[in-house]
C-alpha positions as a printed NumPy array, in Angstrom:
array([[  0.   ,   0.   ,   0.   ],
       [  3.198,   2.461,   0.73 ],
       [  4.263,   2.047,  -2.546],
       [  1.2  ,   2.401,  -4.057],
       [  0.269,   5.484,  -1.893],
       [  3.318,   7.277,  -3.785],
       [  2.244,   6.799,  -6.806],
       [ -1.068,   8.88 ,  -6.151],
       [  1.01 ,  11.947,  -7.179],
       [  2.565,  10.784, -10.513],
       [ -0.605,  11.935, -12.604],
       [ -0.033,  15.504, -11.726],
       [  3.964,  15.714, -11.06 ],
       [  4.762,  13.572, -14.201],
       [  3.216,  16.178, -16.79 ],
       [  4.229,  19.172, -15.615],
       [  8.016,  17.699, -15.573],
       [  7.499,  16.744, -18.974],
       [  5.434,  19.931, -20.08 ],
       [  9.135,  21.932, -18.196],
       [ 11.507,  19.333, -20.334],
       [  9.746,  20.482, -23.453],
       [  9.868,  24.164, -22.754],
       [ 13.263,  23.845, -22.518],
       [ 14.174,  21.484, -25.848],
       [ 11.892,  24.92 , -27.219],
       [ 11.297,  24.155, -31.147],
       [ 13.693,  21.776, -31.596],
       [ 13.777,  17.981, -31.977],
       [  9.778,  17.825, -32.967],
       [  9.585,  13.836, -32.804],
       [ 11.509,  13.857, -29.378],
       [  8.411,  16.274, -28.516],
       [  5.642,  14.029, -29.339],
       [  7.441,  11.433, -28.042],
       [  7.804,  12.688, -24.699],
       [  3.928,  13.607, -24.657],
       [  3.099,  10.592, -25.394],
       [  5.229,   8.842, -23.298],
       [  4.395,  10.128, -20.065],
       [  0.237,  10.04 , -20.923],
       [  0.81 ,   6.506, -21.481],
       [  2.476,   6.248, -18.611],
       [ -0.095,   8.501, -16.432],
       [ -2.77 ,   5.761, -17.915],
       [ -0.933,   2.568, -16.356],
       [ -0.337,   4.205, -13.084],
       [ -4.549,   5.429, -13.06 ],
       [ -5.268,   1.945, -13.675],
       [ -2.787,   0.629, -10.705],
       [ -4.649,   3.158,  -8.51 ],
       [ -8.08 ,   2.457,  -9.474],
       [ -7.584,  -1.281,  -8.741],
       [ -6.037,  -0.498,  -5.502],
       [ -8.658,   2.025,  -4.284],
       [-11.411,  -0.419,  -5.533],
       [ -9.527,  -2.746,  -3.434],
       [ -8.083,  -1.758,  -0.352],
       [ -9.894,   1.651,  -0.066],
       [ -8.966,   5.479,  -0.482],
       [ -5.259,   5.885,  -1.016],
       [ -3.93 ,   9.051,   0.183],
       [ -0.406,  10.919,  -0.38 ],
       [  1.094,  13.758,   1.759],
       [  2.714,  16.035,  -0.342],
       [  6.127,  16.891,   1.29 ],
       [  5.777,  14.536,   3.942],
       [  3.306,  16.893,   6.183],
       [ -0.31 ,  15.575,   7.221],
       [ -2.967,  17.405,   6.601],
       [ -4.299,  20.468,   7.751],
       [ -0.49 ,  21.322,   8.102],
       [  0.175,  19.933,   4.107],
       [ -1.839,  19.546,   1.025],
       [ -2.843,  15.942,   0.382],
       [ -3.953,  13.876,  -2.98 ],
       [ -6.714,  10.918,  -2.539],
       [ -7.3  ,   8.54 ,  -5.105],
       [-10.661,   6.947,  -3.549],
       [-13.31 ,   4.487,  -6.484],
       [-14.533,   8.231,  -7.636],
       [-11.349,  10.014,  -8.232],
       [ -9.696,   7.318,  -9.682],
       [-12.329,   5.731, -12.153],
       [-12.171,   9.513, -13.47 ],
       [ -8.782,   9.765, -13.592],
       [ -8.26 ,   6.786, -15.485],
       [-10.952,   7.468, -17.962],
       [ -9.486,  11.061, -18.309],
       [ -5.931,   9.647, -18.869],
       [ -6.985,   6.974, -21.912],
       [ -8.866,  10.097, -23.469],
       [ -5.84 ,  12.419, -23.548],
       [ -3.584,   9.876, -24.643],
       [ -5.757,   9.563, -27.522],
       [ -6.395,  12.993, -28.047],
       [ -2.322,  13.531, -27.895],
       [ -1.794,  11.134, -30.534],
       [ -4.503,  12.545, -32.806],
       [ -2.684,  15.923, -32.357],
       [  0.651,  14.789, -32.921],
       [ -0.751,  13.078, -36.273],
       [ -2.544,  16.215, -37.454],
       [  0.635,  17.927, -37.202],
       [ -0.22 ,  21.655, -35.609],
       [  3.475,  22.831, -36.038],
       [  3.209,  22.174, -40.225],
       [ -0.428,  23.171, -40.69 ],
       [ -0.5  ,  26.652, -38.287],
       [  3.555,  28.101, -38.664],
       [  2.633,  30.894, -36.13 ],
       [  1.837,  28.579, -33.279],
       [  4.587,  25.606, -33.508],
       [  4.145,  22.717, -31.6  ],
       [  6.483,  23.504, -28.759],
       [  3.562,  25.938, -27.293],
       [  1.058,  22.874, -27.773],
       [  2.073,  20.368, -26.332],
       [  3.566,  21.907, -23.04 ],
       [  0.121,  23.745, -22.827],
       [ -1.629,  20.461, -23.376],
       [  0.306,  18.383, -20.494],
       [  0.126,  21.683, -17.73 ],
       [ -3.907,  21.504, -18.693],
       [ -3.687,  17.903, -18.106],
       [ -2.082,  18.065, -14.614],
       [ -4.794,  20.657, -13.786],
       [ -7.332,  17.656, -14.743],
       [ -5.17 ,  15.157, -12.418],
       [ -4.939,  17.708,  -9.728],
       [ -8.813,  18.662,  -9.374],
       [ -9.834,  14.558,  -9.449],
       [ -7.548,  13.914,  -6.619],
       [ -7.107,  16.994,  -4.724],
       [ -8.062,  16.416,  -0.799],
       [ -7.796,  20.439,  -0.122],
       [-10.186,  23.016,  -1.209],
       [ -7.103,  25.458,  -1.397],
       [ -5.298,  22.746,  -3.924],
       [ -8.267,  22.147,  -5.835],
       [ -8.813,  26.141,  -6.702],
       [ -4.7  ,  26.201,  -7.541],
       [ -5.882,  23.056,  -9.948],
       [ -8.843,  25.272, -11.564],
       [ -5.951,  28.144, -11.96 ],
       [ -3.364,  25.186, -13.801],
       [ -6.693,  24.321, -16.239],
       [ -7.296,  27.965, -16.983],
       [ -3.2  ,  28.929, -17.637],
       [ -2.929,  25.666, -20.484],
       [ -6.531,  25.829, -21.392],
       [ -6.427,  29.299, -22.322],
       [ -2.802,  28.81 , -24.184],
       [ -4.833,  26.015, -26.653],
       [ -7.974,  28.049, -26.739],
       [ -6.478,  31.132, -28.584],
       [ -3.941,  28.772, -30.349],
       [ -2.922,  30.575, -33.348],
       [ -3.587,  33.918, -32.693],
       [ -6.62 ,  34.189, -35.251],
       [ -9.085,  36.927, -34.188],
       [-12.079,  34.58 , -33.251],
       [ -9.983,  32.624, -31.238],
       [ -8.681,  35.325, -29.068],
       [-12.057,  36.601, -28.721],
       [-13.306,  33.657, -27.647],
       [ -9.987,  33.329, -25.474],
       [-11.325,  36.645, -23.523],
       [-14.86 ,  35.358, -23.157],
       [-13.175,  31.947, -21.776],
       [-11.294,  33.894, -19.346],
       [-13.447,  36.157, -18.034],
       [-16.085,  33.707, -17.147],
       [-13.019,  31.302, -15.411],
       [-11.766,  34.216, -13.529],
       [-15.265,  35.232, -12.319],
       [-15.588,  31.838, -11.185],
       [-12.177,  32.145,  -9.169],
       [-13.252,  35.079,  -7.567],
       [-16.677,  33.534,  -5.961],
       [-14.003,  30.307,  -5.317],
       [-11.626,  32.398,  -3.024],
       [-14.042,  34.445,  -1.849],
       [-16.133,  30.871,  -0.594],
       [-12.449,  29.774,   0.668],
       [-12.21 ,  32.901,   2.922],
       [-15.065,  32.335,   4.047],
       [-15.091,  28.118,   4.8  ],
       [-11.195,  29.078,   6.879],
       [-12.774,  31.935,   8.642],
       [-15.618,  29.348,  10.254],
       [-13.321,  26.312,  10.516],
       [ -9.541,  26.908,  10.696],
       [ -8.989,  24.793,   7.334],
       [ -9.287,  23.848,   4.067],
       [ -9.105,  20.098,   3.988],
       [-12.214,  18.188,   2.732],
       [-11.603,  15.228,   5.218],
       [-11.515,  18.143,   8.254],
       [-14.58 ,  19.992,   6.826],
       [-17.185,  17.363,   6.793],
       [-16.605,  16.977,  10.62 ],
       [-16.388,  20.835,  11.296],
       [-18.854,  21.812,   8.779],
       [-21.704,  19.828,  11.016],
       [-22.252,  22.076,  14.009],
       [-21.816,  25.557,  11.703],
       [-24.854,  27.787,  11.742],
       [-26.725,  26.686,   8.919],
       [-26.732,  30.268,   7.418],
       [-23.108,  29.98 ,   7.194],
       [-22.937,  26.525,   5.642],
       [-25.684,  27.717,   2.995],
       [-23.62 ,  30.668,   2.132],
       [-20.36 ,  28.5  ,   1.737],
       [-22.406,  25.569,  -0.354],
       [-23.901,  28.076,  -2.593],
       [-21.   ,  30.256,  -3.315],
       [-18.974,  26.924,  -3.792],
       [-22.206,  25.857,  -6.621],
       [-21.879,  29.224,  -8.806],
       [-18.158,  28.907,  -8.984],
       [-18.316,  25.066,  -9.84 ],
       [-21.641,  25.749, -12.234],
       [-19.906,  28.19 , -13.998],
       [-16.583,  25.957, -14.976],
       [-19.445,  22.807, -15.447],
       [-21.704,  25.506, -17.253],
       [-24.999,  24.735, -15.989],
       [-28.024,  26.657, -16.985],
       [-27.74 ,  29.808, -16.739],
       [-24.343,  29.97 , -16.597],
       [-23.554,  27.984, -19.418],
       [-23.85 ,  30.974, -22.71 ],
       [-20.094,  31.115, -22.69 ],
       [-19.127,  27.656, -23.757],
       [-21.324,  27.24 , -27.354],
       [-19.214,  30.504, -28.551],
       [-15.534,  29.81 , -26.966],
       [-15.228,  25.886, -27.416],
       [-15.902,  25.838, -31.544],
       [-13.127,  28.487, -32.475],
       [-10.218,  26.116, -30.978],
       [ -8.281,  23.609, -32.637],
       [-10.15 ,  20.149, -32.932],
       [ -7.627,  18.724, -30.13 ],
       [ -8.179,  21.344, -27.621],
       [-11.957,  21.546, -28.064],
       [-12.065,  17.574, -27.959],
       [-10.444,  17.635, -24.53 ],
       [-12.027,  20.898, -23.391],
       [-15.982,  18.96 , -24.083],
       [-14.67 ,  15.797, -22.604],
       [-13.27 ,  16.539, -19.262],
       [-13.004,  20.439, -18.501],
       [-16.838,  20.491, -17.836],
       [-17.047,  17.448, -15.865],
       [-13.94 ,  18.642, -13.149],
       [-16.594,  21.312, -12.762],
       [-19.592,  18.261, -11.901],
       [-16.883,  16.472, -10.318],
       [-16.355,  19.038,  -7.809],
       [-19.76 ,  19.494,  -7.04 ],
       [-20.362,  15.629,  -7.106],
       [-17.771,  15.648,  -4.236],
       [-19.354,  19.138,  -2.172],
       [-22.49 ,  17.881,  -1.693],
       [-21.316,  14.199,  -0.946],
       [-18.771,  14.952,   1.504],
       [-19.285,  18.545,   2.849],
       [-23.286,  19.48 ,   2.044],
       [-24.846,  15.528,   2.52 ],
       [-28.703,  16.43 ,   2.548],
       [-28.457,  19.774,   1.976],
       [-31.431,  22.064,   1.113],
       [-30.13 ,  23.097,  -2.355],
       [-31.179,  19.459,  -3.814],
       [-34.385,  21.149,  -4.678],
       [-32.575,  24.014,  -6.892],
       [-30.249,  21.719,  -7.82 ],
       [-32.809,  19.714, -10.09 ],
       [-34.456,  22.403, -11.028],
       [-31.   ,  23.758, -13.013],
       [-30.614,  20.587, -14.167],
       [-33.793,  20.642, -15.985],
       [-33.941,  23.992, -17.216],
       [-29.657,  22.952, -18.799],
       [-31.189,  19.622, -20.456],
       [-33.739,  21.411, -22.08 ],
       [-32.177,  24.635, -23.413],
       [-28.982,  23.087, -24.391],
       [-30.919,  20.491, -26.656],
       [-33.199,  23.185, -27.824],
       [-29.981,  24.766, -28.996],
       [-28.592,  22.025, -30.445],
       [-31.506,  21.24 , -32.797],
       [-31.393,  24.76 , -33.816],
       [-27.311,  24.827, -35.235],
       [-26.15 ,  24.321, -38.551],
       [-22.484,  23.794, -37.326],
       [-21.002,  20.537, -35.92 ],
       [-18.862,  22.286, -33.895],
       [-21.821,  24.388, -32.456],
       [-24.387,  21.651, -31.934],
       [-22.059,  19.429, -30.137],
       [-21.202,  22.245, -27.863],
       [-25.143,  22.829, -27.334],
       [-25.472,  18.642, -26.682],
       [-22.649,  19.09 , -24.357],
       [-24.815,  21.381, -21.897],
       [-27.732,  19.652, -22.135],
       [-26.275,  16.301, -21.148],
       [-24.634,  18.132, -18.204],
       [-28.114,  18.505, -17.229],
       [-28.116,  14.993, -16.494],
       [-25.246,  14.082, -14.315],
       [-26.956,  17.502, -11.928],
       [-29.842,  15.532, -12.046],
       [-28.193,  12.527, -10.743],
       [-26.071,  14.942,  -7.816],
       [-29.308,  16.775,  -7.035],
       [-31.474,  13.166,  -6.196],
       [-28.385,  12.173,  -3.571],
       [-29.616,   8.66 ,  -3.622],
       [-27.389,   5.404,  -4.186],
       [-28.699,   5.127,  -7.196],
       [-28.147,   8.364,  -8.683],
       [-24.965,   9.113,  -7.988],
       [-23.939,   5.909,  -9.355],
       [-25.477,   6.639, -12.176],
       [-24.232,  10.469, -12.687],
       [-20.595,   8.474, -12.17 ],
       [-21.455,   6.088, -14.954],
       [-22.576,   8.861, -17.015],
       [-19.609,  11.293, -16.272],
       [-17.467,   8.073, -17.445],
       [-19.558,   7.514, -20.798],
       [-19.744,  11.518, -21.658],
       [-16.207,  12.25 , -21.766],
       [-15.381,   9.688, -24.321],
       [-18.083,   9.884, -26.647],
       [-18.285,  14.119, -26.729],
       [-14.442,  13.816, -27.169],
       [-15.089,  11.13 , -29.918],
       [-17.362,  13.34 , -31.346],
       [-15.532,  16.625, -31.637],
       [-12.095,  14.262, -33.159],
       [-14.264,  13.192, -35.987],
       [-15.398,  16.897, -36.312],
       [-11.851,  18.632, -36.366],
       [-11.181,  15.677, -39.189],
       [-14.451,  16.28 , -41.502],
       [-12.955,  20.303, -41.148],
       [ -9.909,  19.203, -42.144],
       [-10.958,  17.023, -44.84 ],
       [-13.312,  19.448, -46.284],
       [-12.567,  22.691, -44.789],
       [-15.84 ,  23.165, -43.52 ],
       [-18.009,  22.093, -40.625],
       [-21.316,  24.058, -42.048],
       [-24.079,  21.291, -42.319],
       [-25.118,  23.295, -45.214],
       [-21.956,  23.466, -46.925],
       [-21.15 ,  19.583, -46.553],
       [-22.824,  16.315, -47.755],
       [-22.359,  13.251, -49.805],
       [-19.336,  12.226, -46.812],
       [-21.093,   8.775, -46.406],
       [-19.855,   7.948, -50.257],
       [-16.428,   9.611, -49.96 ],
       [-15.198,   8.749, -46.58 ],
       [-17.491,   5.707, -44.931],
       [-15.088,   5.067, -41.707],
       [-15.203,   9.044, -41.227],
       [-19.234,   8.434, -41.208],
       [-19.03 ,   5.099, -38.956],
       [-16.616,   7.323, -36.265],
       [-19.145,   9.746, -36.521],
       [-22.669,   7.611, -36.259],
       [-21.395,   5.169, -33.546],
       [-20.945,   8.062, -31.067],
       [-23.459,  10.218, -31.993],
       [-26.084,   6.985, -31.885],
       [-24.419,   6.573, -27.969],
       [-25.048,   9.867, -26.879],
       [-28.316,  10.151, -27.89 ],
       [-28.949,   6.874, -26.147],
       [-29.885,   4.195, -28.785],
       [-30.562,   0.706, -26.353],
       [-28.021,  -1.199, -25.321],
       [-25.5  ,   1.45 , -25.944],
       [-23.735,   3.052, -22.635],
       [-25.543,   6.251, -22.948],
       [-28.742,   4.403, -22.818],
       [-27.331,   2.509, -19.657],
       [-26.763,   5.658, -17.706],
       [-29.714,   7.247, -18.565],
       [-32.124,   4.611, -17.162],
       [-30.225,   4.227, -14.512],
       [-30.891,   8.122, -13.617],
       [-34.35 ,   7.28 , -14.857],
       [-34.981,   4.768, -12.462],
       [-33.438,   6.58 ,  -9.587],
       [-35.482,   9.542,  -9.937],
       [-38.934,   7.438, -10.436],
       [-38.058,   5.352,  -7.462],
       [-37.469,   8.8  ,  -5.405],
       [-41.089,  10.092,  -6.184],
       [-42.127,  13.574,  -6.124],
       [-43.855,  15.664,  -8.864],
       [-40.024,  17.508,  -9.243],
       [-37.634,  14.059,  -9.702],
       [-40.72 ,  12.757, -11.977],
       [-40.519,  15.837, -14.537],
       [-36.891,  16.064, -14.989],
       [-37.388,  12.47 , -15.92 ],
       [-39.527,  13.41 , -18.786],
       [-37.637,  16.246, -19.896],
       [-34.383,  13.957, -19.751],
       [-36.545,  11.624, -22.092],
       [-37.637,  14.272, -24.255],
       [-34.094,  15.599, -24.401],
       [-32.774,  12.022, -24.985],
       [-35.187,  12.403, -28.583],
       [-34.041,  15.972, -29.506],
       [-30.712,  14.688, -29.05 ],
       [-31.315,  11.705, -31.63 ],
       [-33.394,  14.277, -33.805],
       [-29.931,  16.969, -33.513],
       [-27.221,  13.757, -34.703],
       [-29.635,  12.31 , -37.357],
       [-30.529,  15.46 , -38.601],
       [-26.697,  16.37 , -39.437],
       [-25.367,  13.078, -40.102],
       [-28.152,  12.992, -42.631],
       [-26.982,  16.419, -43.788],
       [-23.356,  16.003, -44.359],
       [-23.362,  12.113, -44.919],
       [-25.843,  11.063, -46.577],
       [-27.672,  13.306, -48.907],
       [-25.97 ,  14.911, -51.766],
       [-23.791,  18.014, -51.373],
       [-25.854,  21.371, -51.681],
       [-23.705,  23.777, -53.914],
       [-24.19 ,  27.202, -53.982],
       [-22.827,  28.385, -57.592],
       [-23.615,  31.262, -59.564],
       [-26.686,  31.84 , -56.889],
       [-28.564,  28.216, -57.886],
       [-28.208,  25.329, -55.539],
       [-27.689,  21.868, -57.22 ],
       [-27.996,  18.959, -55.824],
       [-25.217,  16.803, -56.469],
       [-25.454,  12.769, -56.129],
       [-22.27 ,  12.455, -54.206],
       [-19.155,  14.484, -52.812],
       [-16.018,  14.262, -54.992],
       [-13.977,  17.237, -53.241],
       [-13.539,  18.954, -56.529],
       [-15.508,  21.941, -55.39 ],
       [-13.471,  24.804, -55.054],
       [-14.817,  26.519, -52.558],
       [-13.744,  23.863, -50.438],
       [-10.131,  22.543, -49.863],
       [ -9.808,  19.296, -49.443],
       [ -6.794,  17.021, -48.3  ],
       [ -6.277,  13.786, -47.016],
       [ -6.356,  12.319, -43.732],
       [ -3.05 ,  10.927, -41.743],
       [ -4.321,   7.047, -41.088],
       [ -3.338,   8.246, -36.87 ],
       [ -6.355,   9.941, -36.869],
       [ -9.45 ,   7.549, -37.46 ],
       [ -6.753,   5.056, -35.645],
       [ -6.594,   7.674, -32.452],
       [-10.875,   8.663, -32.791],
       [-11.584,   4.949, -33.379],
       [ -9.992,   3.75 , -30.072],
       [-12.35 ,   6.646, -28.488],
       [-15.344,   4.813, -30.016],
       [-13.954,   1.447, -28.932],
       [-13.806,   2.161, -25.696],
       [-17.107,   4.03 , -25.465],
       [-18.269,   0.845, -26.751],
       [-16.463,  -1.078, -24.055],
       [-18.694,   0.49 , -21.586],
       [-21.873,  -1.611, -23.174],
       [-19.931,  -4.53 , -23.436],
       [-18.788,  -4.433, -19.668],
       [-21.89 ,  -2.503, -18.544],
       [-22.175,  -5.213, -15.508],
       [-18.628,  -4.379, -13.197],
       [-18.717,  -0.965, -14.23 ],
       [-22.429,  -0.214, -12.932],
       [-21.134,  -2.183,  -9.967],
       [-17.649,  -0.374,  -9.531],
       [-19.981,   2.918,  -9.894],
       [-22.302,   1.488,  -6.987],
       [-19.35 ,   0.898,  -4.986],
       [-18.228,   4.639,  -5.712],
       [-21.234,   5.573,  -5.058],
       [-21.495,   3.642,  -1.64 ],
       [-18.356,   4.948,  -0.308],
       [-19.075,   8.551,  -1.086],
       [-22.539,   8.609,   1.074],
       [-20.536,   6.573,   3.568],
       [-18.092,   9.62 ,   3.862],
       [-16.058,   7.669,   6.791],
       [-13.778,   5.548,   4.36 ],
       [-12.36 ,   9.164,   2.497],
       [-12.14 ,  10.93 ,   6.506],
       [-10.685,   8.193,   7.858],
       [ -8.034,   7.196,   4.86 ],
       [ -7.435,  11.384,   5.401],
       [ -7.265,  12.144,   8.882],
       [ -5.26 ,   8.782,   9.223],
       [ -7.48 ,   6.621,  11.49 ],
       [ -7.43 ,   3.494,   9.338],
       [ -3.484,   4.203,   8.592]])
């Protein structure tokens, strides 16, 4: 277990060694670069699967950074949670890191070489490692600062005006977000004397409950805002699209759900029965339905994806807001199945952009004829996160279904129906545009006459067109695989979710591993 215990901070240390190494080889020596990116990812992925089987195992494993218990020191915990999110997180930038290194940034954008991506990519990356398994609240806003410093670096990567718009939108919204974070952390030391989860969930108990409303909610804006829960979710369908396919992959797949993470882990540890449960639902009702409302209404990929992206964040709230058993296993199992099939989604999106130079709905078609495995990457996702029986999405949505039926209540009952009636918008959204730019003929605009056209050649030339690097569909298709996996292996991870689930309403197995009563 010692041994294992050190390895809890590898995920975060590793990557920002390697993002320093890089800095300092600059420019040169590209394939030592994506070399050492992928390297250490791959080797951040073995040690989240050593730690995941070891927390499932033997319980929470904790590490003392610097040798000094907490409150003194800042510790990491990989308990079922962190750790089945870690290692989920890790395969998915991995993959996204190859796909990058194969679309080749440095030859395709001169301005912004690959030396500023990659080092960007891995600090981002700790950030992600950092918030899953940070034990502090203190730690966990310097992990939120180490996600905005790289995210912001890939966001406004190359310099074009939209992006550095979009950059500024991005970063005001984060650093309004840190604000209400500190300004929740000066208040949570000035009633307790600390910042460490474990410590808070005993001292938090005989607070005034004014005090511990005004901490919980000031803690939910912050978190809602980097999750982007209705209402504070306009920023992300204008910032995430202007990126670069890589960055906007691993911004939909994981940068929203450290924000649901963190509020999955407030309200189980700190705030368990709260009174915001009620509110709670009702935001993640009114983000299912006006993201997919959104969504059916775009004539970008890029843009409906980001819209689909809210609305499903609607449902792991839901899940949060019930505080059952059952519902938190199933917002786990459906944190787990987002990130890899939005992040599938948005890889086959930065390729159809690159292969045709356009992700306008209106602009494409015919792709089913000139690139099939681009429209089977596409359709197998896309058919998994709207739901389609027996795939994984469908999985975690009845399981959310059936936890909020078996709670009761006029409330739990109709964010049931709207998550079934978002579920169908969100098939209607993906048909609709795979139907669009797969399978009819391509609309083309010439001369002011639209002709329909039986399939797409790429000889119009108003569109460039180039070929793909065989990493990419292999990098996007091992996505899909392993979105897949989650159908085919539906059984242990429900169960491994459960048992998540079952330690975090416990609470005494992540105090105890802390605080150092079981050590």
């Amino acid at each position: 277990m010692a041994g294992l215990e050190s390895l809890v901070c590898v995920p975060v240390l590793l990557p920002l060694l390697a993002a320093g190494v890089k800095l300092a080889i600059g420019g040169r020596l590209r394939r030592l670069q994506s070399l050492i990116s992928v390297v250490t990812l791959a080797v951040s992925l073995v040690v989240s699967v050593l730690l995941l089987v070891a927390a499932d195992t033997h319980g929470p494993l904790v590490a003392d950074m610097g040798g000094w218990p907490p409150p003194i020191g800042i510790c990491l915990v990989a308990d079922r949670l962190s750790s089945l999110v870690l290692l989920v997180s890790s395969a998915v930038t991995l993959c996204v890191m190859v796909y990058s290194v194969a679309n080749a940034y440095d030859e395709q954008e001169h301005d912004a070489p690959m030396a500023i991506f990659h080092p960007a990519f891995l600090v981002m990356v700790a950030g992600v490692a950092d918030a899953f398994l940070s034990g502090d609240l203190f730690n966990l806003f310097v992990a939120f600062e180490l996600l905005l410093s790289g995210s912001y670096v890939l966001l406004t990567f190359g310099g074009t005006e939209s992006r550095i718009r979009a950059g500024a939108t991005y970063t005001l919204m984060a650093l309004a977000s840190s604000m209400l974070f500190l300004i929740a952390l000066a208040i949570t030391y000035a009633a307790t004397g600390t910042l460490s989860l474990a410590q808070l969930a005993e001292r938090f108990a005989p607070l005034p409950e004014q005090v511990k409303l005004l901490v919980e909610l000031t803690l939910l804006l912050a978190f809602a805002i980097k999750a982007a829960i209705f209402p504070m979710s306009a920023w992300l369908p204008d910032s995430y699209p202007t990126a670069p396919a890589p960055a906007t992959a691993v911004f939909a797949g994981l940068l929203t759900k450290v924000g649901v993470y963190s509020i999955i882990r407030l309200e189980a540890l700190l705030f368990p029965g709260g009174p915001v449960s009620t509110l709670l639902m009702w935001a993640a009702l009114a983000t299912m339905l006006a993201g997919v409302l959104g969504a059916v209404a775009q004539t970008d990929l890029k843009r409906m994806l980001s819209f689909t992206l809210v609305s499903h964040i609607g449902y792991m709230v839901f899940g949060v807001a019930l505080a059952t058993l059952a519902s938190l296993a199933g917002a786990i199992f459906y944190i787990v199945h987002h990130i890899t099939v939005q992040t599938s989604l948005f890889l086959v999106t930065g390729m159809i952009e690159r292969r045709t130079g356009t992700t306008s709905v209106n602009r494409l078609g015919g792709l089913m004829t000139a690139t099939p495995l681009l429209a089977v990457l596409f359709f197998v996702p896309a058919m998994n996160l709207s739901g389609i029986p027996p795939m994984s999405g469908f999985v975690g949505k009845l399981m959310l279904v059936q936890a909020g039926l078996a709670a009761g209540g006029w409330l739990p009952v109709t964010v049931v129906a709207a998550g079934l009636v978002t579920s169908l918008l969100t098939l209607y959204a993906v048909a609709k545009t795979w139907g669009k730019a797969f399978w009819r003929g391509r609309r083309e605009e010439r001369m002011g006459t639209v002709v329909e056209s039986e399939e797409y050649t790429g000889q119009d030339p108003t569109v460039t067109t180039t070929s793909l690097p065989v990493a990419l569909p292999v990098s996007v298709a091992a996505l899909v695989v392993l979105g897949l996996s989650f159908t085919v292996f539906a059984g242990p991870l429900t169960a491994l979710t459960h048992r998540a689930a079952g330690e975090l309403k416990a609470r005494d197995p992540y105090i105890s591993a802390v605080l150092g009563r079981s050590r």
